[in-house]
N, C-alpha and C positions, 0 to 999 in steps of 0.2 A: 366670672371669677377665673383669675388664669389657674393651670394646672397644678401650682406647687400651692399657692393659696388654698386652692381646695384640699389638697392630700395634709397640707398642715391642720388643716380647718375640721377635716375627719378624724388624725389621728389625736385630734386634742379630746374631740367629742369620745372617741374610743377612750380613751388614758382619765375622761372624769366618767365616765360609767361602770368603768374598774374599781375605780377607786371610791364610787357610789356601794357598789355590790361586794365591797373588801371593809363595810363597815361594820360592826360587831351588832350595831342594835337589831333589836327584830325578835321575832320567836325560833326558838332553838329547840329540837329532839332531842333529849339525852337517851343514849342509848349505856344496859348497864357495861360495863366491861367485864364483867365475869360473865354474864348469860346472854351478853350480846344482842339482847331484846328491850325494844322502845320503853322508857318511862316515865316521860313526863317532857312537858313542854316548860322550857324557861323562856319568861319575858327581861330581855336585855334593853335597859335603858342608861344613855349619859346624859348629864348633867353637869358640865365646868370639869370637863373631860375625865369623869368620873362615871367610869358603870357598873350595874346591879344587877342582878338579875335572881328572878321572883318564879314560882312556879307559878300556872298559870292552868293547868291542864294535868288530866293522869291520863294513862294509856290503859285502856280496856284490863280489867282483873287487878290493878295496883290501887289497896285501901287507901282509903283518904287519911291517913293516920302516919305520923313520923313513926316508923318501928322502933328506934333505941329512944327515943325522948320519954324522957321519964313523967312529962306531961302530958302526953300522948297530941298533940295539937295536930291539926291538919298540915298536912303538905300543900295544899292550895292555899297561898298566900304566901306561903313561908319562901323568904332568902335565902338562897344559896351564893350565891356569888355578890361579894361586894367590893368597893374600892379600887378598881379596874382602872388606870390609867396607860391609855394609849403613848405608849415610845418608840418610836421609830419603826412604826408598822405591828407592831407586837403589842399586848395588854398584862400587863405586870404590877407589883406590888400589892395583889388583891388578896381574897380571904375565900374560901370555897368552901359549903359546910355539906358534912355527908351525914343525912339523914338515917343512915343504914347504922351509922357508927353514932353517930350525936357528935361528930368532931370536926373542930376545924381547924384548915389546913392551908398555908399559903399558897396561893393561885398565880397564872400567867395563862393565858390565851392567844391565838394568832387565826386567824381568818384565813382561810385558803385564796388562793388567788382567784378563783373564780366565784369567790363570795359563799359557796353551797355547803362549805361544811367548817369547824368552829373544835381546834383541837385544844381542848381544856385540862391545864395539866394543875394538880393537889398535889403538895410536896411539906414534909419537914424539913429544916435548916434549910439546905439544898437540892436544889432541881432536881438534882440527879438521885435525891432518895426518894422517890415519887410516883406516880400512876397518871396515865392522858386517855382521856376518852375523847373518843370525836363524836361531836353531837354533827346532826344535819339543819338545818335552816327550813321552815316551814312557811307557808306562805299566811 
């Protein structure tokens, strides 16, 4: 293979394993944003360019119990993130529900470029009236 073949041939393979590792699905860490400590892993899946995402997992000393739901149901199992459609590298139009509060609150998400961390931002009306926690990516 001559020499620009091959550097093409690399940089393609580099630019789809980027773009492998910048996809949202996968298990995610939420970390809270007020106490900055692990709580739970979500499982991110798409479906016809739709993603959700399900708790899956608690972090050592976090009950298995929604706190504000007046049903008291389990956090394992339960949805947080739904309706995810991927736009131009970015996840918007979705719904994010905060188990702490019982409420939900419009979402957008974006993947870091090196794939490892997942900044998920809950908003009324406007982005801009809102809160982003960055989860980290788990293997």
């Amino acid at each position: 293979m001559k020499p620009n073949k091959l550097f093409f041939a690399a940089a393609l393979l580099g630019l789809s394993a980027a773009a492998a590792a910048a996809e949202i699905e996968g298990r995610w860490q939420t970390i809270d944003d007020e106490t900055k400590k692990p709580k739970a892993v979500v499982e991110i899946r798409c479906s016809d360019n739709v993603c959700n995402g399900t708790i899956v997992a608690l972090s050592e000393g976090v009950q298995n119990v929604c706190p504000a739901c007046a049903d008291k149901r389990p956090l394992i199992g339960l949805r947080v993130l739904s309706g995810l459609q991927k736009h131009d590298g970015k996840y918007e139009g979705g719904r994010i529900f905060d188990p702490k509060k019982n409420k939900t609150y419009k979402s957008t998400a974006t993947v870091s470029a090196d794939g490892k961390s997942l900044n998920v931002r809950g908003y009324i009306g406007v982005s801009a009236l809102g809160r982003t926690q960055t989860w980290k990516r788990v293997q």
